[in-house]
MARLUM-27378 format. One line per field, with one value per residue (C-alpha): x, y, z. Coordinates in steps of 0.1 Angstrom, whole numbers. Layout:
# residues N
x	(X:...)
y	(Y:...)
z	(Z:...)
***
This chain:
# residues 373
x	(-197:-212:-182:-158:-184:-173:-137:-141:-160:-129:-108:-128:-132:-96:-81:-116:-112:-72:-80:-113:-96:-77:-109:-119:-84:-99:-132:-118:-90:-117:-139:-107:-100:-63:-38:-41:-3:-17:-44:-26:-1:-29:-20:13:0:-23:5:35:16:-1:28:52:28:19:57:42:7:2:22:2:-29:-15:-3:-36:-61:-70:-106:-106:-76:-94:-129:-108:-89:-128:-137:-104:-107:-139:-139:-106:-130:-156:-123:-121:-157:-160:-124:-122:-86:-65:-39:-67:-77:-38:-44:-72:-61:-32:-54:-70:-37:-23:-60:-59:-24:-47:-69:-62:-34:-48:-78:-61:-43:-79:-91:-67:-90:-123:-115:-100:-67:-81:-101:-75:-61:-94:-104:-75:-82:-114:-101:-77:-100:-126:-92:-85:-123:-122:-90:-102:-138:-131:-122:-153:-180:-160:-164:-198:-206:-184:-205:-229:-205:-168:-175:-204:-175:-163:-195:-200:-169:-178:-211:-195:-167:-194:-217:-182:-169:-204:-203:-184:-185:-161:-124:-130:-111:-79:-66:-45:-9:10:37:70:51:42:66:88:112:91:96:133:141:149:117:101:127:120:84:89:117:89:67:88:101:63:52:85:81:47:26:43:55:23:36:55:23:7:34:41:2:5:35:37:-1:-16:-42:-64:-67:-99:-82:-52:-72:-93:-61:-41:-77:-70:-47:-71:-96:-79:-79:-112:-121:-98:-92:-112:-103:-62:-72:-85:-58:-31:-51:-49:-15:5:15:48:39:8:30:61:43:22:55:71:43:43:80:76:44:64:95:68:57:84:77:37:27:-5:-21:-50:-20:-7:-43:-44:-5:-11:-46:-27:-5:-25:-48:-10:-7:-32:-17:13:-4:-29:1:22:-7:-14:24:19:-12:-3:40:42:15:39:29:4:-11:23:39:12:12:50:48:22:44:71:42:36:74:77:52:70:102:87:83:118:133:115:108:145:148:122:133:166:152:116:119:144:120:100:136:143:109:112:143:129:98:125:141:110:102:141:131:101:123:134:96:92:118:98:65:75:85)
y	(157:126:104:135:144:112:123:153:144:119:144:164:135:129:161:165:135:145:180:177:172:205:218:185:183:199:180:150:151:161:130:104:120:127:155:180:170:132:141:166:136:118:145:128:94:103:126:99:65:90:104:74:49:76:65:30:36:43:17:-7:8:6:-30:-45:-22:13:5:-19:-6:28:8:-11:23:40:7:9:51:45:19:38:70:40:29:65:76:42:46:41:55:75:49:30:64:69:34:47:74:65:39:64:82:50:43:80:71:47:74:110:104:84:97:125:102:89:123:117:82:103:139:149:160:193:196:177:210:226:191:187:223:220:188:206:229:204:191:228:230:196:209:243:238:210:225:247:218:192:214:223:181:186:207:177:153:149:112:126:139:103:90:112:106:68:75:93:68:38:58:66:28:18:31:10:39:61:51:52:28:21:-16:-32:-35:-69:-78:-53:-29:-1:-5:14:13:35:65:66:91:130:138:124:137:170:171:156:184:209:196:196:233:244:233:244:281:289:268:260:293:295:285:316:334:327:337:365:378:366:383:413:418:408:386:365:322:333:360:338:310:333:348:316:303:329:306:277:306:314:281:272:307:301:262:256:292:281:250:265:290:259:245:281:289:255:240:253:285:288:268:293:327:319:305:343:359:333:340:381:374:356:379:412:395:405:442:439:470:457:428:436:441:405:392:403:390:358:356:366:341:317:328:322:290:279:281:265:238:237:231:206:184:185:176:151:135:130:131:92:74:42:45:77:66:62:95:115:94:95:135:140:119:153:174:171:161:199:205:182:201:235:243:228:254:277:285:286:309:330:332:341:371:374:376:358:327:347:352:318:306:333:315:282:296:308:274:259:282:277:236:244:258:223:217:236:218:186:200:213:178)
z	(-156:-147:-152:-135:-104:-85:-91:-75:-48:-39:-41:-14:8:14:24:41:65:74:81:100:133:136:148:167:190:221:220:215:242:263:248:251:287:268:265:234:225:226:199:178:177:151:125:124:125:96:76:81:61:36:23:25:9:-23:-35:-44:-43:-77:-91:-72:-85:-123:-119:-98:-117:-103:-102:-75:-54:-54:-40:-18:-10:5:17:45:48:57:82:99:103:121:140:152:160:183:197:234:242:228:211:193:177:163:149:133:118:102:86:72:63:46:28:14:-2:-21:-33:-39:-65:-83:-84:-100:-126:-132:-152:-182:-189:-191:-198:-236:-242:-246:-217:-193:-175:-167:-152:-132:-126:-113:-93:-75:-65:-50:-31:-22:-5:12:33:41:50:70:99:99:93:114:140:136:138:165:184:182:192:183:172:142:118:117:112:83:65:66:48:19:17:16:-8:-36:-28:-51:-82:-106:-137:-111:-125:-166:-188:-164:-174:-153:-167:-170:-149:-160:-176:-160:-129:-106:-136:-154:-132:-129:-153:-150:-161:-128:-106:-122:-118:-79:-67:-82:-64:-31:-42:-44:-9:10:-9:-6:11:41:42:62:94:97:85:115:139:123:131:160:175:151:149:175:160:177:170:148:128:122:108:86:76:68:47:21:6:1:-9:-40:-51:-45:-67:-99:-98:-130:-148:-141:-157:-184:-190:-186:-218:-239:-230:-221:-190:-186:-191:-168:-140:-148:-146:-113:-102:-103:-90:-57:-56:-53:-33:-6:-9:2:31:48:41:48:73:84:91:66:41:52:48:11:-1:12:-7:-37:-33:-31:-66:-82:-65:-84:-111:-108:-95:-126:-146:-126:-119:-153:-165:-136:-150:-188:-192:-180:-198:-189:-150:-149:-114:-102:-115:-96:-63:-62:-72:-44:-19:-23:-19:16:21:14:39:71:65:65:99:104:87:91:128:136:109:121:155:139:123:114:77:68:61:31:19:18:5:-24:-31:-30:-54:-76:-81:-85:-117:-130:-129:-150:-179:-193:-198:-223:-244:-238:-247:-278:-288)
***
């Protein structure tokens, strides 16, 4: 625990500092004397560097040592949530945060790749497990304590997010045994292969099916159900709920019964999840699905990350930053095809995301093929 603990407590910081500001945006257009479009605009700035620079971030990591590009990684996060709390204008603040966007690149994959150096083999998908589910709390309780600091001052969120990256940039026992690779080892060249392509269109598959999925989620209770902004958000949270609940027990199921077939069964259970949303008759009813979803999620996501984490021992930092980089890929093209589907006819998106889930569960199948050899 002692060597994990700072793991996990990364992996909380990061999707803690991008998803802060949701509940931030009015305050600080108010603050910046801006437009909410203006601010809301810093979600992009953030999402755009983080996701691009995860296709070489790990590489980078494996070739210059993880150790220090991780330090150096909460060194720049941190002083781009300073850059923010002191902004004067709007513009300066985008700066900042996609700082902090292209410095979280630098962290929350590898980071994850980091577990395999000081977890057993045996033990490795209840820590990633439990890992995911400290990643799963950072996003969904940001917006509630961001905006409590908030009520303080929009700039004390900032503030706090620099302490904690100043206070995990010390500790030098945080990264395990990561060497740094010689020059053509451990490269780019290392990660073309099926295998990675595999893993990386799983990845896209899951976020498109049954994550982003929750855009429509919230229009739907909206126009269907009438639900209020706070009812929505309590609604949508359900998902990140079940992951904070059964991150560690999915991990530990993933090393009883295999990662394939942990990811595979949560997999079909997401996929006829999604597909009943379409038929839900009540909000409460929508509420409850979307919960469950998100309990399977877990799952599959136990298993991938795992697969992620120890298939590429060659590049293993750089596997899981370029199989998070089609993570949130999944997530940009959500709404865009999804809201013209929905507008089309209201459930035709969970039709589509069912078929996405689907796919994503046929992709697992070669898997098993590997694992057994």
């Amino acid at each position: 625990m002692r060597l994990t603990l700072p793991l996990y407590a990364g992996g909380f910081l990061g999707p803690f500092g991008g998803a802060m500001l949701i509940a931030l945006i009015p305050n600080i257009a108010v603050g910046l004397d801006t437009s909410l479009t203006l601010v809301a605009a810093a979600i992009t700035a953030y999402m755009i560097p983080f996701a691009a620079l995860q296709l070489v971030s790990g590489t980078i990591a494996e070739r210059l040592g993880a150790r220090r590009i991780v330090r150096a990684g909460y060194v720049v996060f941190g002083f781009g949530a300073l850059a923010c709390a002191f902004a004067p204008e709007i513009w300066s603040f985008l700066g900042a945060r996609a700082l902090m966007g292209a410095a979280n690149a630098f962290l929350s994959p590898i980071l994850l790749a980091a577990l395999s150096e000081v977890v057993s083999s045996d033990v490795l998908g209840r820590t990633v497990g439990t890992f995911a589910a400290w990643q799963t709390a950072g996003f969904t309780l940001a917006p509630a304590i961001g905006g409590a600091l908030g009520e303080v001052s929009w700039r004390l969120p900032f503030l706090a997010v620099t302490l904690a990256s100043v206070i995990l940039a010390i500790p030098r026992a945080t990264l395990g045994s990561f060497e740094q690779r010689p020059s053509g080892k451990g490269g780019l060249r290392a990660l073309c292969n099926r295998w990675i392509a595999l893993l990386s269109a799983k990845a896209f598959l899951g976020y498109l099916g049954f994550t982003a999925i929750g855009f429509v989620l919230v229009l739907v209770a909206a126009e269907e159900f009438g639900l209020g902004s706070s009812a929505r958000g309590i609604l949508v949270a359900g998902y990140g709920l079940g992951g904070i609940l059964l991150g560690r027990f999915a991990g530990t199921i993933v090393d009883r019964l295999g990662r394939p077939s942990t990811a595979l069964a949560g997999a079909l259970v997401c996929a006829v999840g999604v597909l009943s949303l379409a038929f839900m008759p009540t909000a409460w009813a929508l509420g409850l699905t979307w919960l469950a979803i998100g309990c399977a999620g877990t799952f599959v996501w136990a298993g991938l990350n795992t697969m992620a984490v120890e298939s590429f021992p060659e590049n293993r930092a750089g596997a899981t930053s370029v199989y998070s980089a089609f993570k949130f890929v999944g997530v940009a093209i959500g709404p865009l095809v999804y809201v013209p589907l929905f507008h089309a006819e209201t459930r035709l998106p969970f039709y589509f995301a069912a078929g996405f889930t689907l796919l994503l569960a046929l992709l697992i199948l070669p898997w098993f093929g590997r694992y057994r050899s």
